[in-house]
Backbone as ProteinMPNN parsed JSONL, in Angstrom:
{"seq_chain_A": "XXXXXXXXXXXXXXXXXXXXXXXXXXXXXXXXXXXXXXXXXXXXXXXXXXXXXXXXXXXXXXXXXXXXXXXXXXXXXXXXXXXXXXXXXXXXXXXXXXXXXXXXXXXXXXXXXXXXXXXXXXXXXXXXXXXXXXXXXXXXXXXXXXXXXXXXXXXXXXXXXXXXXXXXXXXXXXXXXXXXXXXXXXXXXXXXXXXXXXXXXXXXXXXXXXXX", "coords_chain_A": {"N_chain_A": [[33.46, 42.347, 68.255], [35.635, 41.57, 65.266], [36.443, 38.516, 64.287], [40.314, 37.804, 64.182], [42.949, 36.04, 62.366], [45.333, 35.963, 63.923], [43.604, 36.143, 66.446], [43.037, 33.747, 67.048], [45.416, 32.426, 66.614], [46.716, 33.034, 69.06], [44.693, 32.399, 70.461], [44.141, 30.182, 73.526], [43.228, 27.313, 75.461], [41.286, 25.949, 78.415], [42.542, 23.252, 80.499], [41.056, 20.498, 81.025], [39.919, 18.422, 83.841], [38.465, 16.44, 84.678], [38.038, 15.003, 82.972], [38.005, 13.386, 79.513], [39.662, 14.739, 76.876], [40.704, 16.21, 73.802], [43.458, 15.857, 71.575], [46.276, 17.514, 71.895], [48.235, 18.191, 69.902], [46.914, 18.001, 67.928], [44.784, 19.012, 67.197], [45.99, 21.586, 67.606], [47.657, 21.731, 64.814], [45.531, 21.608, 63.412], [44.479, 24.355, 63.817], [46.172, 25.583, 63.174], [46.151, 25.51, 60.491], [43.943, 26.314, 59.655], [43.959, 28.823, 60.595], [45.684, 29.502, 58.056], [43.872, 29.789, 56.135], [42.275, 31.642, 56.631], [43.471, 33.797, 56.263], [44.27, 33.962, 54.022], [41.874, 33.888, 52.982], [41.23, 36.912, 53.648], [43.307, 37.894, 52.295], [42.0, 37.366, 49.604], [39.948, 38.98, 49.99], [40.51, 41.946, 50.261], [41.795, 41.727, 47.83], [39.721, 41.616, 46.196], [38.348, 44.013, 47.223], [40.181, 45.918, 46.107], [39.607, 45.825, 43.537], [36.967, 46.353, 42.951], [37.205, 49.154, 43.88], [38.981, 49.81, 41.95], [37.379, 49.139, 39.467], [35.325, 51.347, 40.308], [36.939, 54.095, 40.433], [37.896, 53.838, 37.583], [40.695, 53.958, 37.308], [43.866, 51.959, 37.382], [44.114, 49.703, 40.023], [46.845, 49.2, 43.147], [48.333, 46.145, 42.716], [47.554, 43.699, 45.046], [49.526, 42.106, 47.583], [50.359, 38.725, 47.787], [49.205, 36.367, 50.224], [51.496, 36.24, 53.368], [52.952, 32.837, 54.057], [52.493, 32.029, 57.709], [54.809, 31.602, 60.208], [54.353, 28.406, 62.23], [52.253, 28.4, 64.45], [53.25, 28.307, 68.31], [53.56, 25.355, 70.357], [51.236, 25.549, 72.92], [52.738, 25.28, 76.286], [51.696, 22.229, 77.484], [49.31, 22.064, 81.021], [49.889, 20.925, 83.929], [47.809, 17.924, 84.936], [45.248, 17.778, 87.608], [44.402, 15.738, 89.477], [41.589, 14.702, 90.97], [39.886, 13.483, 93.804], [36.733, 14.009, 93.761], [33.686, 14.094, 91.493], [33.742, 16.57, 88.614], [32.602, 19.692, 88.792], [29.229, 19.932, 87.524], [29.355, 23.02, 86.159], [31.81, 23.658, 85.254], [31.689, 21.658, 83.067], [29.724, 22.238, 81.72], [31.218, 24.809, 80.335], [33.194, 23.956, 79.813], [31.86, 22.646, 77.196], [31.362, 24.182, 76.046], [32.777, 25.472, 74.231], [34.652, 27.382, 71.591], [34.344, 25.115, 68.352], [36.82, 24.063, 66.105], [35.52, 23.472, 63.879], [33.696, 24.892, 64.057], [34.906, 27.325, 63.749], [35.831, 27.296, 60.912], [33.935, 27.105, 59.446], [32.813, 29.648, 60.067], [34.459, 30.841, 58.69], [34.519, 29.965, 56.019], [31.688, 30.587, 55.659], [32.195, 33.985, 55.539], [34.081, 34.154, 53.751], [32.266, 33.115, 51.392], [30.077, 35.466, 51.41], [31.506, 37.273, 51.105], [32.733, 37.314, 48.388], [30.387, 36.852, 47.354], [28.922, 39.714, 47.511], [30.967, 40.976, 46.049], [30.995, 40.075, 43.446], [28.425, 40.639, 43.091], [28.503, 43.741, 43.327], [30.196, 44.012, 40.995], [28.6, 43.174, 39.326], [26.785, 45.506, 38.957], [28.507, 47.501, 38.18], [29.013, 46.375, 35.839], [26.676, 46.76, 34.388], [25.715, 48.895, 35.089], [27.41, 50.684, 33.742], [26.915, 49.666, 30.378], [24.768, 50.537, 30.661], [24.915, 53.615, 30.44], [26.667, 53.96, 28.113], [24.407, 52.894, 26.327], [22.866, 55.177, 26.626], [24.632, 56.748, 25.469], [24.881, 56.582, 22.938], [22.452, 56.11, 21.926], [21.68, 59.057, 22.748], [23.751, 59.973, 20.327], [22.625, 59.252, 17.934], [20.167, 60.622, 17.645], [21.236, 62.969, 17.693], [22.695, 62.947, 15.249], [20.475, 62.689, 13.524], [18.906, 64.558, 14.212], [21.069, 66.661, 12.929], [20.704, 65.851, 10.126], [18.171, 66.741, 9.587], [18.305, 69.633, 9.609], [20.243, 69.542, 7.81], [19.013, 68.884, 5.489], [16.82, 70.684, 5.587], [18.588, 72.966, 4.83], [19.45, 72.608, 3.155], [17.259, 72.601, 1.126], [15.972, 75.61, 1.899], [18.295, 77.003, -0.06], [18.088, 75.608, -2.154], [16.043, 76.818, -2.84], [16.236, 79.713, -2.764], [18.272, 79.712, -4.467], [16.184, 79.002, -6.699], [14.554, 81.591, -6.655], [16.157, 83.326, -7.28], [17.319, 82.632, -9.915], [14.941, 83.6, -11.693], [14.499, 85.653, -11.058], [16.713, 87.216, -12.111], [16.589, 86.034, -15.024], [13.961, 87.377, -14.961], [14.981, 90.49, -15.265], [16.383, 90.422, -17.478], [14.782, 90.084, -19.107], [13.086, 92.664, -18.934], [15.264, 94.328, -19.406], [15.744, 93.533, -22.399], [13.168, 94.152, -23.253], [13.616, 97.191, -22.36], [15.59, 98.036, -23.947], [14.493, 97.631, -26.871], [12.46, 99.424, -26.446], [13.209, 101.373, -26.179], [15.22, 101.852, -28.651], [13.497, 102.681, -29.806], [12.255, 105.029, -29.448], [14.445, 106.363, -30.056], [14.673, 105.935, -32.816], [12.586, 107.006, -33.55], [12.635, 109.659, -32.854], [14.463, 110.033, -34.234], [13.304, 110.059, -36.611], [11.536, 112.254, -36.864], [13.343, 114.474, -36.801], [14.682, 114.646, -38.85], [12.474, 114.836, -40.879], [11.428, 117.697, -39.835], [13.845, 118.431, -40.543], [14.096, 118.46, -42.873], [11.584, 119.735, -43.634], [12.337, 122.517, -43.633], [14.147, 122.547, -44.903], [13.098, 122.296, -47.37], [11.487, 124.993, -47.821], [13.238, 126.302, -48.358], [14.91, 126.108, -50.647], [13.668, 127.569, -52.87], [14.43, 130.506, -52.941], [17.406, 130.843, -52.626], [17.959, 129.916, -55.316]], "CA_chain_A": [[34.809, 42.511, 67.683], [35.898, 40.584, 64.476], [37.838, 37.852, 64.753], [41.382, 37.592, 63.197], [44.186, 35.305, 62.735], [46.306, 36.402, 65.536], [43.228, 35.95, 67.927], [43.121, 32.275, 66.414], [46.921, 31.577, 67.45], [46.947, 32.879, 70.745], [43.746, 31.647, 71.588], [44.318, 29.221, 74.771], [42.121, 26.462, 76.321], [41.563, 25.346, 79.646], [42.474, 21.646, 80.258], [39.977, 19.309, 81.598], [40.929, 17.596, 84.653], [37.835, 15.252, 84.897], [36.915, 14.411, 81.758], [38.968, 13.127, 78.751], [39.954, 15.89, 75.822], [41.361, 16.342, 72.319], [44.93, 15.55, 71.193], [46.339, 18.884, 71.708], [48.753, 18.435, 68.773], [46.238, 17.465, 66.243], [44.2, 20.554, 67.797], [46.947, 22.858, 67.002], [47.966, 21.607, 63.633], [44.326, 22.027, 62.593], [43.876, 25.538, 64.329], [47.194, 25.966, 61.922], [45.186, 25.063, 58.846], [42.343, 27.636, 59.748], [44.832, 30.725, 60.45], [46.078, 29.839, 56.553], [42.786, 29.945, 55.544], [41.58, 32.683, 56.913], [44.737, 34.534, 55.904], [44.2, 33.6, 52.322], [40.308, 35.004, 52.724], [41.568, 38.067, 53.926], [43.636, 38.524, 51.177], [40.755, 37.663, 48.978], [38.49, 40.134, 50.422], [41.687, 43.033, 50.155], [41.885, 41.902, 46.156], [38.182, 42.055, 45.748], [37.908, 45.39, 47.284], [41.119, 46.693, 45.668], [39.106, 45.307, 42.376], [35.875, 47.34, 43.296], [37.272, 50.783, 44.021], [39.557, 50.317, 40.718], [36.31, 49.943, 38.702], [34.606, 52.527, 40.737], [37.236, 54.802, 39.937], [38.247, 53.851, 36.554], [42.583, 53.483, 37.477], [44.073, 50.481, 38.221], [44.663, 49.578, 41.597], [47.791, 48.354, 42.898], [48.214, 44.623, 42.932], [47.487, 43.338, 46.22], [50.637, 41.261, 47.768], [49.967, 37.705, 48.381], [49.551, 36.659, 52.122], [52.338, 35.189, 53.421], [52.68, 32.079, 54.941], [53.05, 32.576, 58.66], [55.586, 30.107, 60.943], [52.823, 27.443, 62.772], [51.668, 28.898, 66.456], [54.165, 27.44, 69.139], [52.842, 24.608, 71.3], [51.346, 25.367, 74.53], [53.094, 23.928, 77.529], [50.258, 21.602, 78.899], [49.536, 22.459, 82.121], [49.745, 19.689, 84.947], [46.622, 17.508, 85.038], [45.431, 17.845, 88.356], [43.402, 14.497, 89.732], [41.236, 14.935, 92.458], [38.459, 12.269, 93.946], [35.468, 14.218, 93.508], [33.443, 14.318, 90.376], [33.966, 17.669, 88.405], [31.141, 20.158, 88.82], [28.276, 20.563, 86.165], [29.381, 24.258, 85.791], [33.013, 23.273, 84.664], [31.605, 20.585, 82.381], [29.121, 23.363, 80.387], [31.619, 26.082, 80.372], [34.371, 23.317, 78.626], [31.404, 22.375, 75.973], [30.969, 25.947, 74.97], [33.949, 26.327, 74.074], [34.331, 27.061, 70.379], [35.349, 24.101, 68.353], [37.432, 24.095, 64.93], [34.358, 23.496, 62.446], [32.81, 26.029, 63.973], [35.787, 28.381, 62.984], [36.232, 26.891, 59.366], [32.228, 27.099, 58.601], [32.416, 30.819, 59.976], [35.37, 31.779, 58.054], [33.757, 29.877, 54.948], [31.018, 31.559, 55.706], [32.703, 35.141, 55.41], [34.799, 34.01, 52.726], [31.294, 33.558, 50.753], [29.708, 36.644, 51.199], [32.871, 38.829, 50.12], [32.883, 36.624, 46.811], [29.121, 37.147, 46.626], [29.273, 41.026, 47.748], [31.918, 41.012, 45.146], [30.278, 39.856, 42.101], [27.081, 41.946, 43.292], [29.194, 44.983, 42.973], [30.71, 43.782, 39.941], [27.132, 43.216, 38.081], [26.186, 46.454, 39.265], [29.609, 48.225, 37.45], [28.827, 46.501, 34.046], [25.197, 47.302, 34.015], [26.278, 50.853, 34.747], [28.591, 51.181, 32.268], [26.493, 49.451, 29.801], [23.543, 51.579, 30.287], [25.378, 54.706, 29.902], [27.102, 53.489, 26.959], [23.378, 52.814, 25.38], [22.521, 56.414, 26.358], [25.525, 57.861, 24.577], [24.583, 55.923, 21.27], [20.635, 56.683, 21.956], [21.851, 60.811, 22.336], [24.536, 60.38, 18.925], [21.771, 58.623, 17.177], [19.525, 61.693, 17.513], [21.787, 64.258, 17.169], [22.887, 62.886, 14.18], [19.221, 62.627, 13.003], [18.728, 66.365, 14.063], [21.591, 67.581, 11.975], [20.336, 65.355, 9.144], [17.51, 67.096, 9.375], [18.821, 70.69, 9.276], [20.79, 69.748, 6.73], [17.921, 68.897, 4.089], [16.167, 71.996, 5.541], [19.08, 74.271, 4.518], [19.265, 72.834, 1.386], [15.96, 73.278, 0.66], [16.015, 76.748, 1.285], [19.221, 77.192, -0.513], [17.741, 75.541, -3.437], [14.593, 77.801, -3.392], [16.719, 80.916, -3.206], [18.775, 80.321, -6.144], [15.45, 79.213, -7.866], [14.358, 82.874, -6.958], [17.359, 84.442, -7.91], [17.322, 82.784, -11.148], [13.636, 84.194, -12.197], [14.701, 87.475, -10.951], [17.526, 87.081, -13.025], [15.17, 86.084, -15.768], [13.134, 88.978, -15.13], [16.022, 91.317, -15.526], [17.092, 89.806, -18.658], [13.533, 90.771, -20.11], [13.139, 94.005, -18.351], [16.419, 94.98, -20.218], [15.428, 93.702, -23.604], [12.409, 95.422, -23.679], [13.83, 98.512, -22.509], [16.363, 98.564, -25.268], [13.401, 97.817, -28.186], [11.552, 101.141, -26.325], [14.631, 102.963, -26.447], [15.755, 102.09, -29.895], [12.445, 102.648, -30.92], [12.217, 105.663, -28.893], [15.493, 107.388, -30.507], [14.371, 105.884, -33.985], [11.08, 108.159, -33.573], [13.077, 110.87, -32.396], [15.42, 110.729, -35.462], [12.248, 110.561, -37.767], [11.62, 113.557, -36.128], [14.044, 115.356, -36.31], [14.801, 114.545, -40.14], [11.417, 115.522, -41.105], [11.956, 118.468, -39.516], [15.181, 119.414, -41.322], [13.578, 118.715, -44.716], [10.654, 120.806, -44.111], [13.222, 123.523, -43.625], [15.241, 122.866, -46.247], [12.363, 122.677, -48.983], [10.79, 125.777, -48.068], [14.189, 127.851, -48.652], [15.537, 125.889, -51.475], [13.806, 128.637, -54.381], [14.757, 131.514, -52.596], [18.447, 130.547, -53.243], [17.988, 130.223, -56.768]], "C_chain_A": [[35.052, 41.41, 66.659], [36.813, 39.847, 64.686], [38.793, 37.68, 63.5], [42.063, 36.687, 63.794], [45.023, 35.169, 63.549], [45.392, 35.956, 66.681], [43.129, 34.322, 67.903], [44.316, 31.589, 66.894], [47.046, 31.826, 68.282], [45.821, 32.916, 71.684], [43.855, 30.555, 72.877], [43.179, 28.734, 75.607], [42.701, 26.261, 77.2], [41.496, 23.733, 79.93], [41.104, 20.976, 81.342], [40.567, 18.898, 82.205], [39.996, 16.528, 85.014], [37.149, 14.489, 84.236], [37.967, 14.192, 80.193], [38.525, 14.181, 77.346], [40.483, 15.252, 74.306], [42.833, 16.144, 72.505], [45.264, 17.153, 70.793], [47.553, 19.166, 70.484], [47.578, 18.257, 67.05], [45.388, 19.001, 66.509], [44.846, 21.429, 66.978], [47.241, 22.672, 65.622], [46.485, 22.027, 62.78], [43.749, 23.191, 62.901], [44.805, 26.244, 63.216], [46.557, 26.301, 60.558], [44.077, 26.446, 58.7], [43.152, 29.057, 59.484], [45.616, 30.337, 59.116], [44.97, 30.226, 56.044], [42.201, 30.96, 55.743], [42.211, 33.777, 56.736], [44.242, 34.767, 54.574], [42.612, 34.572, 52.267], [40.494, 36.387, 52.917], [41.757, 39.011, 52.851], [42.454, 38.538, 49.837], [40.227, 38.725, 48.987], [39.128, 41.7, 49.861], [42.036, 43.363, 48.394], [40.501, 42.147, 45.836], [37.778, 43.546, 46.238], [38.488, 46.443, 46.936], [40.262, 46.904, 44.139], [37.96, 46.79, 42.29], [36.182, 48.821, 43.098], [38.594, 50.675, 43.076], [38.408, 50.577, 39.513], [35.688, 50.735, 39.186], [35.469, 53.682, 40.067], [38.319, 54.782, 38.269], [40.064, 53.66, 36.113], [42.696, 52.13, 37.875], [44.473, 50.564, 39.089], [45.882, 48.602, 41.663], [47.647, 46.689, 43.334], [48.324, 44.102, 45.015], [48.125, 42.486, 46.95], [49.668, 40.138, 48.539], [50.165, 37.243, 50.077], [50.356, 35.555, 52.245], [52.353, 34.561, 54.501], [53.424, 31.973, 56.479], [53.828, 30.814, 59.556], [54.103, 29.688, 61.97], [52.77, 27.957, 64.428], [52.501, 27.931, 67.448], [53.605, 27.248, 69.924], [52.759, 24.818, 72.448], [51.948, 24.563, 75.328], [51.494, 23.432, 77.911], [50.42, 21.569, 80.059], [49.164, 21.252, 82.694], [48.297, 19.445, 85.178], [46.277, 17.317, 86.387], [44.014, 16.494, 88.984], [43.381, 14.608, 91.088], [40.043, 14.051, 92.383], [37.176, 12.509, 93.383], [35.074, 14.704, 92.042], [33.632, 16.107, 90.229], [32.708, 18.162, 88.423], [30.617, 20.442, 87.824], [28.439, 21.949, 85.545], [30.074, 24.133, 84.535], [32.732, 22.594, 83.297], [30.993, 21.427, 81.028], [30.163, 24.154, 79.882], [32.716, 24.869, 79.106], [33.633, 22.862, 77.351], [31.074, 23.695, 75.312], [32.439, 26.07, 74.392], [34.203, 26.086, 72.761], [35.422, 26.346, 69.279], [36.02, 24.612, 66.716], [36.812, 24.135, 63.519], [33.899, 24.499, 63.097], [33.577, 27.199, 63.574], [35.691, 28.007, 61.731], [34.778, 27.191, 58.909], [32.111, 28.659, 58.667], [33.518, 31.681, 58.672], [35.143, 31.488, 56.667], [32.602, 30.758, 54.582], [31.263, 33.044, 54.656], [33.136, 35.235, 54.281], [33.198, 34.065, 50.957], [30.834, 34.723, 50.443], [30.739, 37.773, 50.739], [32.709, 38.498, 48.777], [31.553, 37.36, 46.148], [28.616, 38.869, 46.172], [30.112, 41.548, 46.276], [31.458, 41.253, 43.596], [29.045, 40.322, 41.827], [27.267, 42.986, 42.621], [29.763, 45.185, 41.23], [29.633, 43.669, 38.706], [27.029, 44.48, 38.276], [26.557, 47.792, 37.89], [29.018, 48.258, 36.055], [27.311, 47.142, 33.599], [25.014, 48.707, 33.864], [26.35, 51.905, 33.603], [28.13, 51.07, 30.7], [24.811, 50.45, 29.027], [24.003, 52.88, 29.323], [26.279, 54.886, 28.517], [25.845, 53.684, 25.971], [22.895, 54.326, 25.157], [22.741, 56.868, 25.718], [25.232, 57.571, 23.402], [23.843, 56.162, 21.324], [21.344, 58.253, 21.472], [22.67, 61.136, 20.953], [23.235, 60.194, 17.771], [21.293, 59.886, 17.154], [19.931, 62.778, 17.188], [22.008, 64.247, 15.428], [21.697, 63.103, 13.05], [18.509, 63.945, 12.576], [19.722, 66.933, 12.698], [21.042, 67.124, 10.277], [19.572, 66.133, 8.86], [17.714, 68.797, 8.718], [19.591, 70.961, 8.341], [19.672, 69.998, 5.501], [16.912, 70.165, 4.383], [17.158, 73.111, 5.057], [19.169, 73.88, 3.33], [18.856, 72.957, 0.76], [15.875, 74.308, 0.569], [16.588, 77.486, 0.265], [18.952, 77.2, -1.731], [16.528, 76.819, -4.072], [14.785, 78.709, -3.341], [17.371, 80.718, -4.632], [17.93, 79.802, -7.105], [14.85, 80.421, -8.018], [15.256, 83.653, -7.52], [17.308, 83.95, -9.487], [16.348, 83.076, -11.904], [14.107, 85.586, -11.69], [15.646, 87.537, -11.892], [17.334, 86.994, -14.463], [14.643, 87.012, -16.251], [13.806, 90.295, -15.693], [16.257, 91.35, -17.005], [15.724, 90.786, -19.614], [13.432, 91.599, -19.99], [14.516, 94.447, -19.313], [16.28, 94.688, -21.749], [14.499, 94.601, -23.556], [12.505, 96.997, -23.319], [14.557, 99.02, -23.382], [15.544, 98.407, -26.678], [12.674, 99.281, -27.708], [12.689, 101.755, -26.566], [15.138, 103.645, -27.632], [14.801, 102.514, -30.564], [12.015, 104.149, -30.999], [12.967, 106.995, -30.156], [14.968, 107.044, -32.364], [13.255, 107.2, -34.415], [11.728, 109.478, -33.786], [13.877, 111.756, -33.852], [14.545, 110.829, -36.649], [11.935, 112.155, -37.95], [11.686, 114.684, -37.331], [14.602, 115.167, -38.09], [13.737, 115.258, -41.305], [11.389, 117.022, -40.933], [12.561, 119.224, -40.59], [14.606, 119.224, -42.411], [12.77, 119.796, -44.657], [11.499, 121.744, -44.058], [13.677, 123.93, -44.684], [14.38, 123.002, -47.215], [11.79, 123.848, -49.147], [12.096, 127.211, -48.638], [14.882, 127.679, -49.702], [15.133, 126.912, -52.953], [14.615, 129.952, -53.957], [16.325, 131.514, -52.584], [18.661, 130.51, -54.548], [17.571, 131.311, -57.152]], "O_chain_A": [[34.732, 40.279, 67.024], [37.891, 40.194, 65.168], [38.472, 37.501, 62.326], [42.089, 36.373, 64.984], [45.441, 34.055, 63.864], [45.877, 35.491, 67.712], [43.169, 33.759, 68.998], [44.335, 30.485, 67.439], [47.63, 30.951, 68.921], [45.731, 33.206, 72.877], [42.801, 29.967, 72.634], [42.393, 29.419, 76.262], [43.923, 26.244, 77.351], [40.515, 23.061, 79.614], [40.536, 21.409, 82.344], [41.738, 18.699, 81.88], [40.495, 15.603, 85.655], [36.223, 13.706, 84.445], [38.707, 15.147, 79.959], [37.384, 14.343, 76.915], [40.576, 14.085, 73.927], [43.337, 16.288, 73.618], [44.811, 17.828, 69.868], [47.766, 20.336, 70.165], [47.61, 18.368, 65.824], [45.615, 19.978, 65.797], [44.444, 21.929, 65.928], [47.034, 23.733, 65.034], [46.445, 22.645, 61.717], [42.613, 23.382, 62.468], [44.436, 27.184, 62.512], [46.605, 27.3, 59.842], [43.681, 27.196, 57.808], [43.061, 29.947, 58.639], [46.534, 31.154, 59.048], [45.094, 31.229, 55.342], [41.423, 31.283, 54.845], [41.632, 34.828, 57.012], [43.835, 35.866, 54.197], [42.381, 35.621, 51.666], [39.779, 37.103, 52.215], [41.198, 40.038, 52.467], [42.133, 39.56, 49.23], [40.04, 39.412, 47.983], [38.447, 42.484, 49.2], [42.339, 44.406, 47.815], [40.28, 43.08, 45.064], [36.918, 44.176, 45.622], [38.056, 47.584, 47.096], [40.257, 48.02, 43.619], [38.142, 47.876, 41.74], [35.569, 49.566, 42.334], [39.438, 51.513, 43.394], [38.32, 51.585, 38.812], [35.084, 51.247, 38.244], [34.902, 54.304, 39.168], [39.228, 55.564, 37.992], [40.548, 53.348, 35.025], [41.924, 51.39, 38.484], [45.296, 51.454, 39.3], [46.128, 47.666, 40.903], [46.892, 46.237, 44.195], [49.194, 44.313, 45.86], [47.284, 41.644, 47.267], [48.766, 40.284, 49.364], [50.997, 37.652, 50.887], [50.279, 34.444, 51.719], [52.037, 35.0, 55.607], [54.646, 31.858, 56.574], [53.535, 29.619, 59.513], [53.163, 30.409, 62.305], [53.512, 27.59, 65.34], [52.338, 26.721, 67.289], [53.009, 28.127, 70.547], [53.669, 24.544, 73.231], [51.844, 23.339, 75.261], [50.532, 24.02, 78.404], [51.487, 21.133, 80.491], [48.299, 20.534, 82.191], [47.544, 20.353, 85.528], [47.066, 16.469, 86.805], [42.813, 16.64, 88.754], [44.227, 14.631, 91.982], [39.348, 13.837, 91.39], [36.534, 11.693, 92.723], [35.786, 15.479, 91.404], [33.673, 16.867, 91.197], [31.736, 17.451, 88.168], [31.216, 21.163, 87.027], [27.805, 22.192, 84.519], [29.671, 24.285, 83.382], [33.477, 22.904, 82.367], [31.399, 21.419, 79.866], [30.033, 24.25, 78.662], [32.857, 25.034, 77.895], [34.344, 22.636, 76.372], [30.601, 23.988, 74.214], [32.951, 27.18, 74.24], [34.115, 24.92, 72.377], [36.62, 26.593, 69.143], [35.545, 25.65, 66.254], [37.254, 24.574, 62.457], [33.57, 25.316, 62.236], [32.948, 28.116, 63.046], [35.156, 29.002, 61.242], [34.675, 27.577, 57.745], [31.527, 29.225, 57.742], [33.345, 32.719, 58.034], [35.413, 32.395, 55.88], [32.491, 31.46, 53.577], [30.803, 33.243, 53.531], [32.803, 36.197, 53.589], [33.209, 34.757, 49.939], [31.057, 35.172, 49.319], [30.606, 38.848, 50.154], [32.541, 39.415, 47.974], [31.442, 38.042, 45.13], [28.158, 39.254, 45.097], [29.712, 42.495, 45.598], [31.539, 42.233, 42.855], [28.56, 40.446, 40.703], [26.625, 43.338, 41.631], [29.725, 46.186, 40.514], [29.784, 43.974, 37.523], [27.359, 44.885, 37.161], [25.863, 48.503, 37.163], [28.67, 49.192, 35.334], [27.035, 47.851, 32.631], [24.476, 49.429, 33.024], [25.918, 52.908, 33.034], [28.55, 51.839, 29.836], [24.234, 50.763, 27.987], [23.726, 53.16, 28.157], [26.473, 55.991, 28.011], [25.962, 54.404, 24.98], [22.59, 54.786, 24.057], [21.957, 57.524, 25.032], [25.346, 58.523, 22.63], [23.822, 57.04, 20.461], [21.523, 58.612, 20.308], [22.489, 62.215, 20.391], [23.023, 61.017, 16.881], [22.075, 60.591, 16.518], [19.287, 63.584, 16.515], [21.676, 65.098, 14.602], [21.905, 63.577, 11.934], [17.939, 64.359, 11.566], [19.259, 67.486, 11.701], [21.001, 67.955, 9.369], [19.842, 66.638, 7.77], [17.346, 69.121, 7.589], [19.812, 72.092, 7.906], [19.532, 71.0, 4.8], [16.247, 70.613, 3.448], [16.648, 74.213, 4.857], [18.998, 74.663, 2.396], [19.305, 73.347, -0.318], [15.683, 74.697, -0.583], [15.98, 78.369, -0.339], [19.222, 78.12, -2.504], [16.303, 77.384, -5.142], [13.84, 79.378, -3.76], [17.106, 81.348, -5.656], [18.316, 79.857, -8.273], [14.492, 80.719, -9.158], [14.992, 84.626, -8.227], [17.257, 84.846, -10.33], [16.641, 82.878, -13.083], [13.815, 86.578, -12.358], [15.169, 88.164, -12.838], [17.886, 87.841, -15.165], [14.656, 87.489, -17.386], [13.22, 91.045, -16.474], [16.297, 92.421, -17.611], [15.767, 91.727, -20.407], [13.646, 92.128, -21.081], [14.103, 95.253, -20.148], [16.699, 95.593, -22.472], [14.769, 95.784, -23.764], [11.766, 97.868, -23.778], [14.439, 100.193, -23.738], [15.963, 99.079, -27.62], [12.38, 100.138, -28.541], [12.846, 102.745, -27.281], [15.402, 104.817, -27.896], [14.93, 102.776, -31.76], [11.563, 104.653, -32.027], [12.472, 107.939, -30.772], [14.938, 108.021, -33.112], [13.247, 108.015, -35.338], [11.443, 110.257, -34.695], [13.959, 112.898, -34.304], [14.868, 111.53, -37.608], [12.076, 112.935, -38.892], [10.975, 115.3, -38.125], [15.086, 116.272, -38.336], [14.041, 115.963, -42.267], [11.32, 117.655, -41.987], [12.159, 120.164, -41.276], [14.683, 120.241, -43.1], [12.976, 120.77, -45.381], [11.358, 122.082, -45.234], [13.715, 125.008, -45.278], [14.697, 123.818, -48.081], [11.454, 124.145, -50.294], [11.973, 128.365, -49.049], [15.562, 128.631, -50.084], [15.917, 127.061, -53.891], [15.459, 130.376, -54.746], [16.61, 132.708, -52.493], [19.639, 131.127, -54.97], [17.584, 131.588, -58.351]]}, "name": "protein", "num_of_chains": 1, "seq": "XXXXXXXXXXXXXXXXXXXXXXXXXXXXXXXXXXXXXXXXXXXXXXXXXXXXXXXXXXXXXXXXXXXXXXXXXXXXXXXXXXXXXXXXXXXXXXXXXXXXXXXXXXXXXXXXXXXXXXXXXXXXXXXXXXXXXXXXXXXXXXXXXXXXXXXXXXXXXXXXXXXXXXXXXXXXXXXXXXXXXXXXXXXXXXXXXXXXXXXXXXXXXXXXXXXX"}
């Protein structure tokens, strides 16, 4: 089970009755100190992961309210020291050195407080590298497209050009094809009217005595 702040203030030791202890106010004031601190990491961890799943999903996330500072854990009654002749038993004596001390909370909650930061900024390289890649892609795929149409362009204009250089030799062609059909034609009907003049003379000279 993880530990939180709450299990931190109403944690409760057992007093020692044969062996001299801690100053149970300096105790508490510095168990105080830890449940801010570990408050404050919390909130850390709550802005760093609000952070995360705003760049994951591209919205901003809402601002994450600062943690507020809680009134200081109210002082155990100390319970009556109870003095008895015989030494305390070796059980008693292990069981009160296990018992876990104040650096060992502050190093774990440093600890913790690390790896979210580190976790954090993991996640956070991960995002830009992402983003960065796919960014290079999209400029790699414009680059090419653009390259393609470049290309299709100077191929249509090429053709484009090499039709209307056919069209203008057919055009050309036409041009000549129609002169020389109007020199046969005229030359044609010229013949025709030689002809046909010739013709009418011989006619006319053979009947011109026979009138007189």
């Amino acid at each position: 089970m993880a530990l939180t702040p709450n299990d931190i203030v109403e944690r409760t030791f057992e007093t020692t009755r044969f062996r001299d202890g801690y100053d149970q106010d300096e105790v508490d004031n510095f168990l105080d100190e830890i449940v801010t601190e570990f408050r404050a990491i919390i909130a850390e961890k709550e802005r760093l992961e609000a952070r995360v799943a705003e760049l994951e999903s591209g919205a901003p996330a809402a601002p994450v309210a600062a943690p507020v500072a809680s009134a200081p854990a109210p002082e155990p009654t100390p319970a009556p020291v109870v003095e008895a002749p015989a030494p305390a038993p070796a059980a008693e004596a292990d069981a009160s050195a296990t018992a876990v001390s104040p650096e060992g909370l502050l190093a774990l909650a440093q600890r913790v407080h690390d790896e979210h930061v580190a976790e954090g900024q993991r996640r956070k390289d991960e995002l830009v590298a992402e983003a960065e890649g796919q960014a290079k892609e999209i400029e790699t795929a414009a680059t090419k497209r653009r390259a393609d149409l470049d290309k299709e362009f100077e191929k249509t204009k090429t053709t484009l050009e090499q039709e209307k250089s056919d069209l203008e030799t057919k055009i050309d062609e036409l041009k000549t094809f129609e002169r020389d059909y109007r020199l046969r034609l005229r030359g044609y009907i010229e013949s025709q009217l030689r002809d046909l003049d010739r013709t009418s003379f011989a006619f006319g000279g053979s009947s011109a005595p026979a009138q007189q």
